[in-house]
C-alpha positions as CSV (number, residue, x, y, z in Angstrom):
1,X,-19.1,-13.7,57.8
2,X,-15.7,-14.8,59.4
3,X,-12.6,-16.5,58.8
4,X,-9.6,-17.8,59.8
5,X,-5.9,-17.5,58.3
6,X,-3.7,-20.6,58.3
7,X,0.0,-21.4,56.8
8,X,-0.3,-25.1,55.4
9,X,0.1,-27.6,53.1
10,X,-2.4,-28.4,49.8
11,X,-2.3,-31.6,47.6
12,X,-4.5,-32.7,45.0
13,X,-4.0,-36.1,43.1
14,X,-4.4,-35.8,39.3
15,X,-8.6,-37.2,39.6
16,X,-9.3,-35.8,42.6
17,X,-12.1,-33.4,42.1
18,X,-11.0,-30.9,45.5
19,X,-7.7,-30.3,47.4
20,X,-6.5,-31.7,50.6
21,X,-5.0,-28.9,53.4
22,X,-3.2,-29.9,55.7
23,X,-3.4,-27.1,58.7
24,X,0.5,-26.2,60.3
25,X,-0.2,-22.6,62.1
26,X,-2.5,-19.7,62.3
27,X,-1.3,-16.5,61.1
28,X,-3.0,-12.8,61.2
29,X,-4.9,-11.6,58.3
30,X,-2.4,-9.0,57.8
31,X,0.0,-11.8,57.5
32,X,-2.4,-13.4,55.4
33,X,-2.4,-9.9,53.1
34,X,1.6,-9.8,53.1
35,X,2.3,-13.5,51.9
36,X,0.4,-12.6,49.1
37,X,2.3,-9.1,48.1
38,X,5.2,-11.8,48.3
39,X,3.9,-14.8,46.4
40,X,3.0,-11.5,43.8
41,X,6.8,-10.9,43.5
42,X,7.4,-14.5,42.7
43,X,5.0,-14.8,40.0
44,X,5.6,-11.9,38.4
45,X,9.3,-12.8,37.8
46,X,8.0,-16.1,36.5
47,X,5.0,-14.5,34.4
48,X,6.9,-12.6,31.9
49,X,3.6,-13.0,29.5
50,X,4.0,-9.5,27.7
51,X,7.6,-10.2,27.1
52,X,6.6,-13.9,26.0
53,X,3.9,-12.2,23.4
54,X,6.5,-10.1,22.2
55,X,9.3,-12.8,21.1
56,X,6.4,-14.9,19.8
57,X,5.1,-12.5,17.8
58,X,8.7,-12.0,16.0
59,X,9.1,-15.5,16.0
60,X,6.0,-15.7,14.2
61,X,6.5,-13.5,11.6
62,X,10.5,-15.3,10.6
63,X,8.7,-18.8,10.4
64,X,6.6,-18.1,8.4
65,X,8.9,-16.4,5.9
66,X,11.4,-19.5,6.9
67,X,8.4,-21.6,5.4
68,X,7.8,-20.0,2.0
69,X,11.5,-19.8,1.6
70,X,12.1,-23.3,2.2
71,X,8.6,-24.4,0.7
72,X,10.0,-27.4,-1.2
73,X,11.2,-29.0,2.4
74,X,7.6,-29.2,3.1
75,X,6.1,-31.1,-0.2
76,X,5.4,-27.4,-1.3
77,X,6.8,-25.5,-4.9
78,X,8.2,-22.4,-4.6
79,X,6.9,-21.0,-8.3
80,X,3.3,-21.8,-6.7
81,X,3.3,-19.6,-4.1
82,X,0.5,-16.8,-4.0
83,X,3.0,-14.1,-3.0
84,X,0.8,-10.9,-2.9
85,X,-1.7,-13.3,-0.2
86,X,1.7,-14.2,1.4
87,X,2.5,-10.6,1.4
88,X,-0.6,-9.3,3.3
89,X,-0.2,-12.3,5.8
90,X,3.5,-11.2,6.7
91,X,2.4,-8.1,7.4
92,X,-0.6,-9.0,9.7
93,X,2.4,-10.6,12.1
94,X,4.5,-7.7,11.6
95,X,1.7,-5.3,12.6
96,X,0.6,-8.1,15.3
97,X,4.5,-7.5,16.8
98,X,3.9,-3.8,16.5
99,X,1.1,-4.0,18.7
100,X,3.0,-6.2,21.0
101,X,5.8,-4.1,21.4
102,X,3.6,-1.1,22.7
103,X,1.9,-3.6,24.8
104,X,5.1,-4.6,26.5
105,X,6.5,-1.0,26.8
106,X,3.4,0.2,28.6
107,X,2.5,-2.8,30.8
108,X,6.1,-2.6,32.4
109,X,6.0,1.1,32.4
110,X,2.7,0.8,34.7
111,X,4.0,-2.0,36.8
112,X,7.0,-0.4,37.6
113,X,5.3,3.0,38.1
114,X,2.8,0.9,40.5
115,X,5.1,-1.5,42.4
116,X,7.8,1.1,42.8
117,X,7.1,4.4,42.5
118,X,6.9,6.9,39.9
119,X,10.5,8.7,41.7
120,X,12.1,5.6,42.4
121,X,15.2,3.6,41.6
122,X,13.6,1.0,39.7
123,X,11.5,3.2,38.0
124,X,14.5,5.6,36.7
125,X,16.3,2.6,36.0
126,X,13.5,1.2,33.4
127,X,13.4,4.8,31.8
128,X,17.0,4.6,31.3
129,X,16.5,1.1,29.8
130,X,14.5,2.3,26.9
131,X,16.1,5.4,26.5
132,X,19.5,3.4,25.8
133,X,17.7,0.5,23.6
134,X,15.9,3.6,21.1
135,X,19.8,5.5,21.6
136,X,21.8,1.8,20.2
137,X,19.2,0.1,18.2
138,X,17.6,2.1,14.6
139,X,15.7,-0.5,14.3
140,X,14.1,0.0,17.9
141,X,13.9,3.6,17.4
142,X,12.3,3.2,13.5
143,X,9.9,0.8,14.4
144,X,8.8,2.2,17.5
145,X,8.0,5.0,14.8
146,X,6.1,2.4,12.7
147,X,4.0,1.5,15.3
148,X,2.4,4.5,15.3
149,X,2.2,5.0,11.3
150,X,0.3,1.9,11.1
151,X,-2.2,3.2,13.4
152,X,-2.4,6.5,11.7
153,X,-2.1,5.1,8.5
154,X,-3.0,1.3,8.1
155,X,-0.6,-1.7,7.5
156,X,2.3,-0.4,4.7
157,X,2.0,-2.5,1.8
158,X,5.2,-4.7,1.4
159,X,7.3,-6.5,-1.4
160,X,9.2,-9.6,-1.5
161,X,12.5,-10.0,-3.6
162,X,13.9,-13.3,-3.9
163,X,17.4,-13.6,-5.3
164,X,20.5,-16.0,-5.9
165,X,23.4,-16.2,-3.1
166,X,27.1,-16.7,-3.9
167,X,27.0,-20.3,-3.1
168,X,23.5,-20.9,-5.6
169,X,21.0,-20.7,-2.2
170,X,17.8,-18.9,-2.5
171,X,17.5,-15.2,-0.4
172,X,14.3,-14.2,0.4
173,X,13.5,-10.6,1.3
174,X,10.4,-8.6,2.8
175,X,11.0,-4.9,2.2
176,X,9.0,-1.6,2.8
177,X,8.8,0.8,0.4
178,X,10.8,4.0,1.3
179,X,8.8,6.4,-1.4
180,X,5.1,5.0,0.1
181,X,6.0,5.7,3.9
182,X,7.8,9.3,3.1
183,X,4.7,10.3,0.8
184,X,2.0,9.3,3.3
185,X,0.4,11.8,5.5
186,X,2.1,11.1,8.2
187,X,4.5,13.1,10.9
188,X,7.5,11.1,11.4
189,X,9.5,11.9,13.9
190,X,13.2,13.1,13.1
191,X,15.0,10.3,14.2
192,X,12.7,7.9,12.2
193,X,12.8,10.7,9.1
194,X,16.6,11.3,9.0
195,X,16.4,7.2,8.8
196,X,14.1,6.6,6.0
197,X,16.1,9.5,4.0
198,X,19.2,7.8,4.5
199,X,18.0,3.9,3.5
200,X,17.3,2.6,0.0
201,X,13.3,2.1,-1.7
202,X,13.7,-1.3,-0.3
203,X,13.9,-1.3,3.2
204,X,14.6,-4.8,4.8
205,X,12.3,-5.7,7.6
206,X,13.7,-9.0,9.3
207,X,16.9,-6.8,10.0
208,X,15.4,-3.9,11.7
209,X,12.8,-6.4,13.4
210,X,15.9,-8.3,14.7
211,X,17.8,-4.8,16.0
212,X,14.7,-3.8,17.9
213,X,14.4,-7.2,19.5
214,X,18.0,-6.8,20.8
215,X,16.8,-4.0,22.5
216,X,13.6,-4.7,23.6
217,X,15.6,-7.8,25.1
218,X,18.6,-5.0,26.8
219,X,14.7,-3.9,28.5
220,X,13.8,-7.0,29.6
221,X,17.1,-7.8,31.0
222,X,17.3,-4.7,33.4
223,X,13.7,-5.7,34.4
224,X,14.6,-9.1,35.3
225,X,17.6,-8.1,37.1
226,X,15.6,-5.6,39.4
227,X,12.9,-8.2,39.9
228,X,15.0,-11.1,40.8
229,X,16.5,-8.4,43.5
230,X,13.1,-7.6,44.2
231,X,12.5,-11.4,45.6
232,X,15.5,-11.8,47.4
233,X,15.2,-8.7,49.5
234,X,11.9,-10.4,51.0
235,X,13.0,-14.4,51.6
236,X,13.8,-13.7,54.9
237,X,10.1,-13.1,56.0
238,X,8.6,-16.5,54.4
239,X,11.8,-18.7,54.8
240,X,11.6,-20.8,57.8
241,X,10.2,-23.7,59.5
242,X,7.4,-24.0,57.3
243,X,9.6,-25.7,54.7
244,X,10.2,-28.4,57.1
245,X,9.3,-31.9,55.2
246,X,7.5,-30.6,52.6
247,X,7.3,-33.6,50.4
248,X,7.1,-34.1,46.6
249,X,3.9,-32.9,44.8
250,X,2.6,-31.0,48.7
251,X,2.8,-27.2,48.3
252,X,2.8,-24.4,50.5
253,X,0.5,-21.7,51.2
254,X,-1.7,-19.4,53.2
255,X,-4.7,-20.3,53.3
256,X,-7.8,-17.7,53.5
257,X,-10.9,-20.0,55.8
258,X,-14.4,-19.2,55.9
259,X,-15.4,-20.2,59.7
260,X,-19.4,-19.4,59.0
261,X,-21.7,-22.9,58.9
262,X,-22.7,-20.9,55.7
263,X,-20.1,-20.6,54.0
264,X,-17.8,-18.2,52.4
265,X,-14.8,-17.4,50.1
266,X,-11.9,-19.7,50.0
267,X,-8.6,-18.3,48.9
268,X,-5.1,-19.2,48.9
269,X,-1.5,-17.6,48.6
270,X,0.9,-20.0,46.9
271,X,4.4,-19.8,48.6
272,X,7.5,-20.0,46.6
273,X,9.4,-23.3,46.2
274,X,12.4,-24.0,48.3
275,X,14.1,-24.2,45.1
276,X,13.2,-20.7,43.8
277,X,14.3,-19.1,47.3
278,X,17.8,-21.1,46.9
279,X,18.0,-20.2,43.3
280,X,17.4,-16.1,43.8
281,X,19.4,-16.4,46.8
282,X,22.3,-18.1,44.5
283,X,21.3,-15.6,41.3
284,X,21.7,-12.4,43.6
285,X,25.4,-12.6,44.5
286,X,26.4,-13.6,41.0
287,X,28.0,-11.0,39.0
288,X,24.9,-11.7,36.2
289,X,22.0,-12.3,38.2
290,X,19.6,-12.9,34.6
291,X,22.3,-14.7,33.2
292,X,22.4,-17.0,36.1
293,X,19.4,-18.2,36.4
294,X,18.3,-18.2,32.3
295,X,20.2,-20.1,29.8
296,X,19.9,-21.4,26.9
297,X,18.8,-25.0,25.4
298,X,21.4,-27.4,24.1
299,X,21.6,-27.9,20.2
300,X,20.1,-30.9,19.1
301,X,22.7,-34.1,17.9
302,X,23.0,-34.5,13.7
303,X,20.1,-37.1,12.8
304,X,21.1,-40.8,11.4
305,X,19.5,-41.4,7.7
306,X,16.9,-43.3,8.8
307,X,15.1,-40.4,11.2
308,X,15.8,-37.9,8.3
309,X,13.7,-40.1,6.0
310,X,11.0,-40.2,8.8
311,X,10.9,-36.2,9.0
312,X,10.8,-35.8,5.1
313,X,7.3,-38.0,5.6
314,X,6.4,-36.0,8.2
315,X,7.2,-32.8,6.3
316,X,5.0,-33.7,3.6
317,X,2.1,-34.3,5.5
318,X,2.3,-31.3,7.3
319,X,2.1,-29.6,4.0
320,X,-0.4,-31.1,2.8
321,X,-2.1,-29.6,6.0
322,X,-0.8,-26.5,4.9
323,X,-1.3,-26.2,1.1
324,X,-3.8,-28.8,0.0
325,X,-3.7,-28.9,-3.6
326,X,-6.8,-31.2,-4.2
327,X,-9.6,-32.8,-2.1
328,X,-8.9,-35.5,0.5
329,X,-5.2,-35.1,0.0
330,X,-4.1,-34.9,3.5
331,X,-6.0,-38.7,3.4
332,X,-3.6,-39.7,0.3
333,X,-0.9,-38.6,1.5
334,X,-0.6,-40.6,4.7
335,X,-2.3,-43.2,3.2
336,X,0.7,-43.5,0.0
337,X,3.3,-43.3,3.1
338,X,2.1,-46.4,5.0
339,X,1.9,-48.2,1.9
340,X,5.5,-47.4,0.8
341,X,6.5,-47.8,4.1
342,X,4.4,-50.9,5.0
343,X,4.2,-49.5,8.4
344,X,2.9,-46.7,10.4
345,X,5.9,-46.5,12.9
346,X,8.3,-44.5,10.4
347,X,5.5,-41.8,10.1
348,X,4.8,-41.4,13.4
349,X,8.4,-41.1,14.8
350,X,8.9,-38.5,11.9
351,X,5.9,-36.1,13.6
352,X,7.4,-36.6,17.1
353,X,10.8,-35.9,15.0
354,X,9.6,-32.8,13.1
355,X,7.8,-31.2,16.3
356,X,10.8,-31.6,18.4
357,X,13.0,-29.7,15.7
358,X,10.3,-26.8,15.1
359,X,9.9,-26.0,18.8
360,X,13.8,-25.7,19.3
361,X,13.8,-24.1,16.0
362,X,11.1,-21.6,17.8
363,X,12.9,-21.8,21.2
364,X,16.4,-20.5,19.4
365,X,14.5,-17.7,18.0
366,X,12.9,-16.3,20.9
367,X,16.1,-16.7,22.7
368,X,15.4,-15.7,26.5
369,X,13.0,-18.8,27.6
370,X,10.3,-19.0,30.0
371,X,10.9,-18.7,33.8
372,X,10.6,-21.8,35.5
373,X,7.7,-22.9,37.3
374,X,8.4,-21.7,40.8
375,X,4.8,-20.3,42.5
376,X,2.3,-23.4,42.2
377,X,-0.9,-22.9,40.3
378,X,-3.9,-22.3,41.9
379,X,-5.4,-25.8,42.1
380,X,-8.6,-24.6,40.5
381,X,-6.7,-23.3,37.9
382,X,-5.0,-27.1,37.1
383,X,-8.6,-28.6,36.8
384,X,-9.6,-26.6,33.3
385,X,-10.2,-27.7,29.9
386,X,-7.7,-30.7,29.8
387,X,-5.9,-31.1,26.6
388,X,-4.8,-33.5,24.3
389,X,-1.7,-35.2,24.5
390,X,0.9,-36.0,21.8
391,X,0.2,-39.6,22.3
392,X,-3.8,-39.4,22.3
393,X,-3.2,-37.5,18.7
394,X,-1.0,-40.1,17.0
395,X,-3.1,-43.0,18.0
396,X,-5.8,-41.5,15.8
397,X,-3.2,-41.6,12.6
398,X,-4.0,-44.9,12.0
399,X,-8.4,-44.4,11.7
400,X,-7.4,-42.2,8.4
401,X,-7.4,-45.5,6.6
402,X,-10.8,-46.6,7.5
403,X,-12.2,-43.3,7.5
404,X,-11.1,-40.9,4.5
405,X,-12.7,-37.5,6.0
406,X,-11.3,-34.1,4.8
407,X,-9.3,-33.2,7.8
408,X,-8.4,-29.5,9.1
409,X,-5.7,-28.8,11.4
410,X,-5.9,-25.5,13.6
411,X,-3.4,-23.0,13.7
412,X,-0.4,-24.1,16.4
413,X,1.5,-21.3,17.5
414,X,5.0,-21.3,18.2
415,X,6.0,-22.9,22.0
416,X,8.7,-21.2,24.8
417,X,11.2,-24.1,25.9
418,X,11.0,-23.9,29.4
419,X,14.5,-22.7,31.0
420,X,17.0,-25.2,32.6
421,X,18.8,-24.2,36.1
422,X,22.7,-24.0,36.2
């Protein structure tokens, strides 16, 4: 069964049910095979998913504690709160990050080992990486340590102290207990021993988990920096006429045709956007390539009175989500809101409101965002389960009058702000 390889463009309008390709040239199948080793360099500089698992599953694990600790916010009480279930839940996320971070280690360490070379530069350069993050960071180099003890051992038990600051605000904090991890039978390494000999019973997690992140992010950095070097050594073999009037919402590819009356596989190499070429181009002569292209979102403005009172509506039905304290309260809730209110609008602005604020909340906490969208999806891939919009969900606030069913929200986790381009 034959085919033909083509460079071209593909479209495909938001019902259409195909694509439309547009033919420009024939290439070789070798050709064919190249573009896609090069479209692979784009997208894995843009799909940083291990890294992304990593920083969520911190992020995680500090929102939640944010939300016990600032329970009354959310309609919750403090003296209420189940803390040996809140306990065991805090450590689930901590072992899920754990997990994540050996995931991340290992999946770059294969990639590089794979795309490289065991004996070359990049490769040597990654070691390094990790060998200066666990050298700077005891929170790296314990944790990396834990990881291990919790697959040996199980998930350490945990306590939470809460006490009184200087100025009268509450401090919250999840600890370890030194005497449980030193009397388990476990080998710790020396570097993690001469730690735990040296630290108090109560050994602060958030602290450590924030020391290791700094170094798992010193990691990530390197890797960035070799990739986006990576890309620009191989623009010169896809940059050219083919660019030429490529208009808004067309994308370029090579293009994989079955020439058989029969049939046969279709496949397609997304090209890089102009913009990505121009932008590693731009990143690779600066002094801070990562820095360069990543930075950081803008703070949010100070809210006027009248959108804080919208959040605090919003804030308590989100905890009645949360914590339900009797049946069909979620229904009261929204239900005593429109009445006070005598309108629907304040409430709904408040949950736009509140979202807004917890995803740069999240966004701040992750710290290095998302690459931007550079390599165009498959268009297969664009025509999956379609999701709800914000919109589509608030228009159903309203129905809770007329239908007062017990109502469950799924779990949302927390979102990466997509990155903005100096």
């Amino acid at each position: 069964m034959g085919h033909r390889y083509a460079v071209g463009i593909w479209t495909q309008k938001p019902d259409q049910k195909g694509m439309t390709v547009s033919h420009r040239r024939d290439i070789s199948e070798a050709e064919y095979d190249r573009y896609g080793v090069i479209a692979g360099k784009f997208l894995t500089l843009q799909e940083r998913r291990a890294f992304q698992f990593l920083e969520r599953s911190s992020s995680e694990l500090k929102s939640i504690l944010s939300a016990y600790v600032n329970i009354e916010n959310l309609g919750g009480s403090f003296r209420k709160i189940n803390w040996r279930q809140a306990g065991a839940l805090l450590m689930e996320r901590l072992a899920t990050w754990l997990a994540a971070t050996r995931l991340y280690l290992e999946s770059e360490r294969d990639f590089m080992m794979s795309a490289f070379g065991e004996g070359s530069a990049q490769f040597l350069s990654f070691k390094k990486s990790m060998s200066g993050a666990f050298d700077a960071h005891e929170g790296y180099r314990f944790l990396y340590n834990l990881r291990d003890y919790t697959q040996h051992c199980g998930i350490p038990s945990s306590g939470i102290t809460v006490s009184s600051g200087s100025n009268g605000q509450r401090l919250t904090c999840l600890h370890l207990n030194r005497s449980e991890l030193l009397s388990a039978r476990f080998k710790w390494s020396r570097h993690a021993k001469s730690l735990l000999q040296g630290w108090p019973e109560k050994i602060e997690i958030i602290p450590l988990m924030d020391d290791a992140m700094a170094g798992y992010l010193e990691i990530e950095r390197n890797t960035l920096r070799m990739l986006i070097e990576d890309c620009a050594a191989v623009i010169e073999e896809i940059r050219g006429s083919d660019y030429e009037d490529v208009e808004p919402g067309a994308n370029l590819a090579a293009f994989k045709i079955p020439t058989s009356s029969s049939g046969g596989d279709f496949s397609l190499h997304p090209f890089p956007t102009l913009q990505a070429l121009q932008a590693i181009e731009s990143a690779v002569r600066a002094e801070d390539p990562v820095s360069h292209i990543f930075s950081r979102a803008t703070p949010p403005p100070d809210m006027v009175p009248t959108v804080r009172q919208a959040n605090r509506r919003a804030e308590a039905v989100l905890s009645s989500f949360i914590n339900p304290q009797e049946p069909d309260q979620v229904v009261k809730v929204i239900n005593g809101i429109i009445d006070d209110d005598g309108d629907v609008t304040p409430l709904i602005s408040g949950l736009v409101n509140t979202s807004a604020q917890l995803t740069y909340a999240l966004s701040m906490l992750l710290g290095l965002h998302r690459f931007p969208c550079w390599v165009p999806s498959h268009p297969r891939v664009n025509r999956g389960r379609p999701e709800l919009s914000i919109g589509q969900v608030l228009t159903e606030l309203p129905r809770i009058r007329l239908s007062p069913v017990a109502v469950r929200v799924g779990s949302v986790g927390p979102c990466s702000t997509p990155i903005s381009l100096k």
